[in-house]
TIKE-45682 format. One line per field, with one value per residue (C-alpha): residue number from 1; chain; x, y, z. Coordinates in nm, 2 decimals. Example, Ala and Ser with C-alpha at 12.3 -4.5 7.8 and 13.67 -1.06 7.14 Angstrom:
<pts>
n c(1  2);
chain c(A  A);
px c(1.23  1.37);
py c(-0.45  -0.11);
pz c(0.78  0.71);
</pts>
This chain:
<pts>
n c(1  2  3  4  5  6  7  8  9  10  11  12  13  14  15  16  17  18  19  20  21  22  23  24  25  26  27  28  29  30  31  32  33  34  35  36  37  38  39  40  41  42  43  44  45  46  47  48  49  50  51  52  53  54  55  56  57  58  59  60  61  62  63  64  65  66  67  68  69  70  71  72  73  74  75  76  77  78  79  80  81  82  83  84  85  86  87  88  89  90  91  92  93  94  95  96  97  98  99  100  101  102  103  104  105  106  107  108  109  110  111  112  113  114  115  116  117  118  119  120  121  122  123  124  125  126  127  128  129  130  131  132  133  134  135  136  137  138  139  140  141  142  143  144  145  146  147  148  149  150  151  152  153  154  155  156  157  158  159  160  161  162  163  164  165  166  167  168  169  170  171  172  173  174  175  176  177  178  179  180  181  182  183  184  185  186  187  188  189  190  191  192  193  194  195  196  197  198  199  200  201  202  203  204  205  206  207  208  209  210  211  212  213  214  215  216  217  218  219  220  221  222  223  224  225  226  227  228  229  230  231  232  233  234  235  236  237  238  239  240  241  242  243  244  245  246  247  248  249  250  251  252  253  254  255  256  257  258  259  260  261  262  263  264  265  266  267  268  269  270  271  272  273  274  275  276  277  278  279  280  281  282  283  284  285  286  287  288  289  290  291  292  293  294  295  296  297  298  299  300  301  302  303  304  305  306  307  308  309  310  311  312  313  314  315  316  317  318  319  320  321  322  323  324  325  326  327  328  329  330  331  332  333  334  335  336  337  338  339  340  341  342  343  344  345  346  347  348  349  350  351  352  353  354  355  356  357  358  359  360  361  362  363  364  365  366  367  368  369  370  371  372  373  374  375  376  377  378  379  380  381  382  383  384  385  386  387  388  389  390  391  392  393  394  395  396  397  398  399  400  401  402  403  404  405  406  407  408  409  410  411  412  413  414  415  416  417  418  419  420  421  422  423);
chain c(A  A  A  A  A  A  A  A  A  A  A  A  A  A  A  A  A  A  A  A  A  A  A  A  A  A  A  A  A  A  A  A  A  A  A  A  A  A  A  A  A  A  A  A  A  A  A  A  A  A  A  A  A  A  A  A  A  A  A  A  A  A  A  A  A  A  A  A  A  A  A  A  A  A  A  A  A  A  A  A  A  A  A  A  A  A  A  A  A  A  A  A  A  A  A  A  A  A  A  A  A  A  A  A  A  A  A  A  A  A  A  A  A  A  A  A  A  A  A  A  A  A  A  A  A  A  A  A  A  A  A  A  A  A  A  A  A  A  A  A  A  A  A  A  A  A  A  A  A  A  A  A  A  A  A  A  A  A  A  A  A  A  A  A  A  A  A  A  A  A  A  A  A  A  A  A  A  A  A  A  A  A  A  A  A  A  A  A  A  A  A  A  A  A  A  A  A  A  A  A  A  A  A  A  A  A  A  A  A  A  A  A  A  A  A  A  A  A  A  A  A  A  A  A  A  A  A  A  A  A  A  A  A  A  A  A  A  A  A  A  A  A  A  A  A  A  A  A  A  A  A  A  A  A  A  A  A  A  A  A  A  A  A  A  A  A  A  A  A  A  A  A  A  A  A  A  A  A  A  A  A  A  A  A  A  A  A  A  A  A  A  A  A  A  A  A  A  A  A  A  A  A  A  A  A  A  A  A  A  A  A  A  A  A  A  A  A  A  A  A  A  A  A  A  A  A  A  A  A  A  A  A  A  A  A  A  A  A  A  A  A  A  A  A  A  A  A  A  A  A  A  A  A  A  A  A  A  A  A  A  A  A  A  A  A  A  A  A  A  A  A  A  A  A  A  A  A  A  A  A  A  A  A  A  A  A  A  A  A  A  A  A  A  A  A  A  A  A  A  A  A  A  A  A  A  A  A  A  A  A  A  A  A  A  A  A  A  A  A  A  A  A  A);
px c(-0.38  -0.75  -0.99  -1.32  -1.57  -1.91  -2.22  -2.51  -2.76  -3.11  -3.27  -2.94  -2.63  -2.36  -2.02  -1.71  -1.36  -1.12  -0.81  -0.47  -0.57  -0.90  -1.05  -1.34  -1.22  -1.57  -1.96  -2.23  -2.61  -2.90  -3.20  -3.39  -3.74  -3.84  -4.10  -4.36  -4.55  -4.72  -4.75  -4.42  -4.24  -3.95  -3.83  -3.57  -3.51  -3.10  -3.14  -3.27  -2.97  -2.72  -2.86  -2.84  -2.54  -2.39  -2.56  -2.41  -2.02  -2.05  -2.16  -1.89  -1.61  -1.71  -1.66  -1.33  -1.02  -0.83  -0.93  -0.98  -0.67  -0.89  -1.26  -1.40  -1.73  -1.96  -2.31  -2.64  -2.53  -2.82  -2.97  -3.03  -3.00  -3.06  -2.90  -2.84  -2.47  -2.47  -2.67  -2.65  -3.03  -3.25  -3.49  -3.68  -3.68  -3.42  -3.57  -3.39  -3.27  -3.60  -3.87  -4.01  -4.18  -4.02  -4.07  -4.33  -4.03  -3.80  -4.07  -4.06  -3.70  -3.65  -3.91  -3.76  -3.44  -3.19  -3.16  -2.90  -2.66  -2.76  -2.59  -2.35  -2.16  -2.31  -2.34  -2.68  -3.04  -3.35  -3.50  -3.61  -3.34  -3.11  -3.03  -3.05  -3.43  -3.49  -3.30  -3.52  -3.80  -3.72  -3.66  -4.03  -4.21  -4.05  -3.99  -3.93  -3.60  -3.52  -3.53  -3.24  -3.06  -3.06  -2.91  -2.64  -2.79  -2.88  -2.63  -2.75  -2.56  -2.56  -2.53  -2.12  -2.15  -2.38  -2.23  -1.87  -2.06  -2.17  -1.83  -1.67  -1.91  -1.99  -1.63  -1.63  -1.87  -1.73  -1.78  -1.60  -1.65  -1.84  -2.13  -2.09  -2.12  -2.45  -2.62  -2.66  -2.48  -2.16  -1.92  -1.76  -1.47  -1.35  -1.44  -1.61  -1.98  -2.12  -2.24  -2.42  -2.62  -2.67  -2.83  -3.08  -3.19  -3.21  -2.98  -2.72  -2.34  -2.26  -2.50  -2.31  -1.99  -1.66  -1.58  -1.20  -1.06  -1.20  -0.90  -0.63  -0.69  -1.00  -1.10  -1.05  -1.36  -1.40  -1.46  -1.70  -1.93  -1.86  -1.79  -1.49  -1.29  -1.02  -0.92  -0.83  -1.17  -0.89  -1.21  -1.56  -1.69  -2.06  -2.14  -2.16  -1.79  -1.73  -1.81  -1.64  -1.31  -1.36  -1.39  -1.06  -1.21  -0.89  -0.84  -1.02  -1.33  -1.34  -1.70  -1.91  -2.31  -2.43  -2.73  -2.88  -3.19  -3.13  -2.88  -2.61  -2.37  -2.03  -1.75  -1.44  -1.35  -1.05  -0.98  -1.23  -1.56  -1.76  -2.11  -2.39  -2.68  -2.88  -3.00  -2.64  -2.52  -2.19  -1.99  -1.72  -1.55  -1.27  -1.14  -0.77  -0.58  -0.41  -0.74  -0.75  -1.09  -1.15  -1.47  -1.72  -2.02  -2.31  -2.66  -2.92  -3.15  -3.41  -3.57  -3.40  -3.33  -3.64  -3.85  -3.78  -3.81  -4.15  -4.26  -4.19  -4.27  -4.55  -4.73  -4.59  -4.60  -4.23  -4.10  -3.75  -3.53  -3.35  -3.65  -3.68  -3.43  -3.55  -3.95  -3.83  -3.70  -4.05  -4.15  -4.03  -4.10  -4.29  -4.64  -4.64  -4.65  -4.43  -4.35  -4.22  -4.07  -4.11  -4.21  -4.05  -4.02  -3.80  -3.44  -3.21  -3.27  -3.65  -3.61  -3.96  -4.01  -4.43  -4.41  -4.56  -4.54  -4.71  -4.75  -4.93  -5.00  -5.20  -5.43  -5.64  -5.35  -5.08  -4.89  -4.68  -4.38  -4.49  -4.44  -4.12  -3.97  -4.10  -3.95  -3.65  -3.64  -3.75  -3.43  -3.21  -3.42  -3.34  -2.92  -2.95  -3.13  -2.85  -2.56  -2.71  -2.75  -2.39  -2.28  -2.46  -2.51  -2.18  -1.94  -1.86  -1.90  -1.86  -1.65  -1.70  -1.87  -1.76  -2.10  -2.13  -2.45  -2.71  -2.89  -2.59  -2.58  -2.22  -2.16  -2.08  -2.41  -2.50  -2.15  -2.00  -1.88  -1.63  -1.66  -1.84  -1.80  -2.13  -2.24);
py c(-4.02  -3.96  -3.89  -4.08  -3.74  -3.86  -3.54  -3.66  -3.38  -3.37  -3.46  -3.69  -3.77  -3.69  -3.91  -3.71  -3.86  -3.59  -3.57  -3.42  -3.14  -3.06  -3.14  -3.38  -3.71  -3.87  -3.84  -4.02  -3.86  -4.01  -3.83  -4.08  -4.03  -3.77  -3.88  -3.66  -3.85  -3.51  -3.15  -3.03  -3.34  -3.40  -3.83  -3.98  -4.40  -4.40  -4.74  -4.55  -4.27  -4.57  -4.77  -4.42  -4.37  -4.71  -4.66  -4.31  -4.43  -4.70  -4.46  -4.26  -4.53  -4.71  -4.35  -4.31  -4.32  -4.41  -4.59  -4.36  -4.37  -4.25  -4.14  -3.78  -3.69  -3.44  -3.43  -3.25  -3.19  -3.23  -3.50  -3.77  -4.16  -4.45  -4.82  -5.09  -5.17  -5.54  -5.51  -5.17  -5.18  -4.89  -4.92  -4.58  -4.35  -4.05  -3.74  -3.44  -3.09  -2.99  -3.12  -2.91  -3.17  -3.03  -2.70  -2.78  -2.92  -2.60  -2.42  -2.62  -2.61  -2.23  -2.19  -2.39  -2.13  -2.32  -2.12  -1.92  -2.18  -2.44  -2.10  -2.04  -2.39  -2.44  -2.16  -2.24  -2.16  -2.38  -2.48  -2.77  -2.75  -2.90  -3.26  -3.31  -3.23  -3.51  -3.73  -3.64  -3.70  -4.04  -4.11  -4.02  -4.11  -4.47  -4.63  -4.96  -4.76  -4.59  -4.96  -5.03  -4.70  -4.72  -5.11  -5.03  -5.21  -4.94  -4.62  -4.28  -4.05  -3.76  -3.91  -3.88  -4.15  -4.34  -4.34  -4.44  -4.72  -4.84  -4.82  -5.01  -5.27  -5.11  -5.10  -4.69  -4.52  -4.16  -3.79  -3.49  -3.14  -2.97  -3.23  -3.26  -2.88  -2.90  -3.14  -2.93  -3.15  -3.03  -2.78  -2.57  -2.45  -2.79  -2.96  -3.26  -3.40  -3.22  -3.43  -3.10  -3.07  -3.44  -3.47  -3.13  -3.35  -3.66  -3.85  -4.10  -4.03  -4.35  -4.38  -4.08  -4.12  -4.04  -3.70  -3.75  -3.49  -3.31  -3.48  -3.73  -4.15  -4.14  -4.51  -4.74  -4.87  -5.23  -5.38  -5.63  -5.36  -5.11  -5.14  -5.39  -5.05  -5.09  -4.73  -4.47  -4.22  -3.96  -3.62  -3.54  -3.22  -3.14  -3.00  -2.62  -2.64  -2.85  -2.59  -2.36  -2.55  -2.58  -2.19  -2.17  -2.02  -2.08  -1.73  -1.51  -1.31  -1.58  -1.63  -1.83  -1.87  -2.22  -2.20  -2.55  -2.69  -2.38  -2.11  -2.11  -1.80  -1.86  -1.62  -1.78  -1.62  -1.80  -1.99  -1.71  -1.86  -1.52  -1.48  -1.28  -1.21  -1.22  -1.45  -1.57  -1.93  -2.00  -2.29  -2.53  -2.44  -2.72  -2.94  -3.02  -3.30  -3.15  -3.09  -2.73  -2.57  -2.29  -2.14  -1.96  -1.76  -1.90  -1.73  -2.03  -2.03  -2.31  -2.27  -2.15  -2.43  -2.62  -2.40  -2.42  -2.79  -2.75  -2.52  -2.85  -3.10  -2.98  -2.72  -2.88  -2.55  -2.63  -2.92  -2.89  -2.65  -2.51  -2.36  -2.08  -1.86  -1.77  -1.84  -1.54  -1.34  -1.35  -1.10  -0.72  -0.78  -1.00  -0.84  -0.75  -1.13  -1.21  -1.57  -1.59  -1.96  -2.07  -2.44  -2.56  -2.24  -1.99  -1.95  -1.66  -1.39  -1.47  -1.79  -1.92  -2.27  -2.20  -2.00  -2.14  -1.99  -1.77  -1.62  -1.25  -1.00  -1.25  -1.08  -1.27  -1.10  -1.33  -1.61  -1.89  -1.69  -1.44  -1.68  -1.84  -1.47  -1.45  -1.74  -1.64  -1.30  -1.47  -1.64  -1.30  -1.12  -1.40  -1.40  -1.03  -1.02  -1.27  -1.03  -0.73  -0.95  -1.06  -0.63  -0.51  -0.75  -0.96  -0.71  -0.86  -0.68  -0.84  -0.73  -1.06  -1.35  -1.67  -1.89  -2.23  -2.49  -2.63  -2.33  -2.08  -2.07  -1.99  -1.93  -2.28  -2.43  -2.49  -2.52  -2.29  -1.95  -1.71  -1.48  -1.16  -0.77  -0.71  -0.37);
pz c(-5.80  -5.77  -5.48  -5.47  -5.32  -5.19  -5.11  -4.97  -4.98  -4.88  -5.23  -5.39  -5.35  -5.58  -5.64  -5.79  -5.89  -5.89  -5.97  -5.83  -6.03  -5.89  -6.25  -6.24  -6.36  -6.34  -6.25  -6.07  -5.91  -5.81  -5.64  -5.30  -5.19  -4.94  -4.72  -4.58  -4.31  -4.15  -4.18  -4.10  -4.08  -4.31  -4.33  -4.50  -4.54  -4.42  -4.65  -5.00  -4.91  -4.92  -5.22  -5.40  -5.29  -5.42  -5.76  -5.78  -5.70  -5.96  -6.19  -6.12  -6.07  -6.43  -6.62  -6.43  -6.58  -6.28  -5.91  -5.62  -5.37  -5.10  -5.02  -4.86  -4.71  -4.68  -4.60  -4.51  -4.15  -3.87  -3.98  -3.74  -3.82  -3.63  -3.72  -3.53  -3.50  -3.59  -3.90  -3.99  -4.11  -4.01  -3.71  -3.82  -4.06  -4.04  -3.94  -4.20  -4.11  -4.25  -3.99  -3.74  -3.49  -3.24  -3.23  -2.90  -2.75  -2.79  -2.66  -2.32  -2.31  -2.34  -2.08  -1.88  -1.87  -2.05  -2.43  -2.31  -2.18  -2.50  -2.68  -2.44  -2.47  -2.84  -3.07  -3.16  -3.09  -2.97  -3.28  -3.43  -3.70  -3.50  -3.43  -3.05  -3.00  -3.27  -3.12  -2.78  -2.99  -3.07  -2.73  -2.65  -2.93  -3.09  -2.73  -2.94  -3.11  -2.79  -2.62  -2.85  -2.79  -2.45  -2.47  -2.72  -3.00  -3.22  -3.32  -3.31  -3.53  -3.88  -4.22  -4.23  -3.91  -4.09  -4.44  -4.20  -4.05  -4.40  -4.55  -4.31  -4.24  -3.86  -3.74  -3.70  -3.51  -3.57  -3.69  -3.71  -3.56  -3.77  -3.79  -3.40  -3.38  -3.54  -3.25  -2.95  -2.79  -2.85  -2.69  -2.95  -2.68  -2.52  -2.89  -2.73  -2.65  -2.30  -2.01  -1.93  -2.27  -2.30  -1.98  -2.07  -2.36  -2.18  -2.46  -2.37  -2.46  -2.50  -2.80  -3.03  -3.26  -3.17  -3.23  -3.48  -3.67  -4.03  -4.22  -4.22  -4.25  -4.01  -4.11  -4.41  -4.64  -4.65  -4.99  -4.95  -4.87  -5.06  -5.43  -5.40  -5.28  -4.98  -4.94  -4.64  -4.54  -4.54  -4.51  -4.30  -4.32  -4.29  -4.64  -4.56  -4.38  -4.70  -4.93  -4.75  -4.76  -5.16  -5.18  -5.01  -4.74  -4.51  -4.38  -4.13  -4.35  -4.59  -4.66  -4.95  -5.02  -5.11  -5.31  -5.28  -5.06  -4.90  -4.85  -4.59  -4.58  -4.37  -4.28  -4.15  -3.81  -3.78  -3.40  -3.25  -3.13  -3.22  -3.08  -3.12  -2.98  -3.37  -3.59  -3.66  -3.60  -3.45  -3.57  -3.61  -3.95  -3.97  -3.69  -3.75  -3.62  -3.37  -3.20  -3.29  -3.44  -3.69  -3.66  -3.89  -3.82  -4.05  -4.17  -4.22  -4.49  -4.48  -4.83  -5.19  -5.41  -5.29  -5.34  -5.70  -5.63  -5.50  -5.81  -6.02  -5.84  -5.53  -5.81  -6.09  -6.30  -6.42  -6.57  -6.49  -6.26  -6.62  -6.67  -6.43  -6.58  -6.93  -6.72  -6.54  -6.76  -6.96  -6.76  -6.67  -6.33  -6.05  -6.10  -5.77  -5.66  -5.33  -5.26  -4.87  -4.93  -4.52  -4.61  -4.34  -4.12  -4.14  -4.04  -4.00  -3.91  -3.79  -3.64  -3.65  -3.66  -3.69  -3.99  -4.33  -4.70  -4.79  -5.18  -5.23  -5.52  -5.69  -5.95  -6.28  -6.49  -6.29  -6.47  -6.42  -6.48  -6.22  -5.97  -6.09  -6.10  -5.73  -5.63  -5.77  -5.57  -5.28  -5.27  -5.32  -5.04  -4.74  -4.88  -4.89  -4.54  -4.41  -4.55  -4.38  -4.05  -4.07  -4.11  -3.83  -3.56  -3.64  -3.73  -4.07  -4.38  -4.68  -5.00  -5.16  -5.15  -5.35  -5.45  -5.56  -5.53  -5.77  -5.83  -5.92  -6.34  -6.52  -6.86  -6.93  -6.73  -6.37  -6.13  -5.88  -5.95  -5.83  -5.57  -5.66  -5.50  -5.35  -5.41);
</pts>
């Protein structure tokens, strides 16, 4: 028996048939645009994330020894897609996890008083990280899309919904908790969509998924559309809770680092809800079917492994990400170079959705290699700031931390790696 495992991250999506094992049967990737229509803004084209990700399971199903007996999910998690139900094509753009167009809007809604109940009933913050002030967006910016929302034509969901909707030729119209948890329109105590947070935002319910569990046969793929393949979608999870799940993070103090786009640090707190009043995230870790929820407290970090991108592909002073490592190790040090990688504000524990990048300590004797070394550093200080967050304003210190994601080497190449003492 093998399981067909689909991760659609912000840069490419990656298909994986694994067997009963956990070894890795079979392989596909491909990379889809990103779209940058204005300072700050951050697009996707929901139609180039499902062409690559058809291209990327019949990579993966053609180097398989065996056919998938059912397919899992994860995703980047507050993305926001819009399709219209009948034929699943894409009025707009998606607007990624990235953008910060609506940072004005926060600004409006946490002086208008309501921050601390949005956290109260959500675990989250007023930022523009999150999906439901895009969504808000949309409704006062594209009044063509919003025409459609608002007369059930068009779908408003994250990419798991939208990937569902694909998959099944626009019979499902669902997500799980840990997506849902990342809207601000979610209550992470009753588990379900809030009339009270819908109608702060202005965003009808009727228009979002149906919230199902993280696990079990949630909806079956229909083959016409998808690759010939008539199999159960037996697992949603956005992809932090996902990676969280793959560490084995089942058990209260758990926690795991995922160096990709960016860095998100979790900590399992089991079926305790724990807030803070820091920089610190609370979240929906796993929602079972028997409508129970495990939760997690997460440290956001907006920009790590894209940075790296952007040093190859924005400065293009790299010609490949493999580089960096030996690049860096070129040189005793930095040179005294800092890189502060906000390119799309920074997340915990600042918070600011104005700040830019900034790179200092550059002198006539700095090199390329200077910079990569920065960059590198950059990313250890903002995990390092998040693990000294999660000690002394959530209670949690660590005394390992499993890591996985794109930009963690091993011995035997890039791939995830055991969990490490911190010291």
């Amino acid at each position: 028996m093998a399981i067909l495992s689909l991760d659609c991250g912000t840069t490419g999506v990656t298909a994986l048939v694994v067997g009963t094992d956990a070894q890795i049967l079979a392989r596909g990737y491909r990379e889809f645009p990103q779209h940058f229509p204005a300072d700050a803004w951050v697009e996707h084209d929901p139609g180039e994330i499902w062409a690559a990700t058809l291209e990327a399971t019949r990579e993966a199903l053609a180097a398989s020894p065996e056919p998938p007996t059912a397919v899992g999910i994860t995703n980047q998690r507050e993305t926001v897609c819009f399709w219209d139900r009948e034929t699943l094509g894409a009025p707009r753009r998606a607007i990624v996890w990235q953008d910060r167009r609506t940072a004005a809007m926060c600004d409006e809604l946490r002086a208008a008083g309501h921050e601390k109940r949005v956290t109260e009933l959500t675990g989250l913050r007023l930022d523009p990280y999150f999906s439901g002030t895009k969504i808000a967006w949309v409704r006062d910016n594209d009044p063509t899309t919003w025409a459609q929302v608002t007369s059930g034509r068009v779908a408003i969901g994250t990419v798991d919904s939208y990937f569902i909707a694909r998959m099944t030729r626009g019979l499902h119209h669902v997500t799980d908790p840990t997506n849902a948890s990342r809207t601000l329109l979610y209550d992470i105590r009753t588990g379900q969509w809030s009339p009270e947070l819908a109608a702060i935002l202005g965003i009808p319910l009727d228009a979002l998924p149906e919230i199902v569990p993280s696990y079990g046969e949630i909806a079956r793929t229909d083959p016409a559309t998808f690759l010939g393949l008539d199999i159960p979608i037996a697992g949603i999870a956005g992809d932090q809770q996902a990676a969280l799940v793959g560490q084995a993070g089942f058990f209260p103090g758990s926690a795991k680092c995922t160096y990709g786009t960016g860095s998100f640090l979790l900590v399992n707190t089991g079926d305790r809800a724990v807030a803070t009043d820091s920089g610190l995230l609370t979240t929906v870790a796993l929602g079972r079917p028997d409508g129970s929820l495990t939760y997690a407290l997460e440290g956001a970090v907006f920009v790590t492994g894209s940075a790296v991108q952007w040093l190859r592909d924005g400065l293009e002073i790299i010609d490949s990400a493999g580089e960096t490592q030996a690049l860096a190790e070129s040189v005793p040090d930095s040179g005294g170079v800092v890189f502060v990688p906000a390119l799309t504000g920074l997340g915990a524990p600042d918070w600011d959705p104005y700040a830019r990048g900034l790179i200092i300590g550059i002198t006539r004797g700095t090199t390329r290699a200077h910079i990569v070394r920065a960059t590198l550093e950059a990313i250890a200080f903002q995990v390092r700031d998040v693990v000294d967050l999660m000690a002394r304003e959530g209670g949690v210190n660590l005394t390992a931390l499993a890591v996985d994601g794109g930009a963690v080497p091993t011995a035997g190449g890039p791939g995830p790696h055991p969990g490490r003492p911190l010291g």
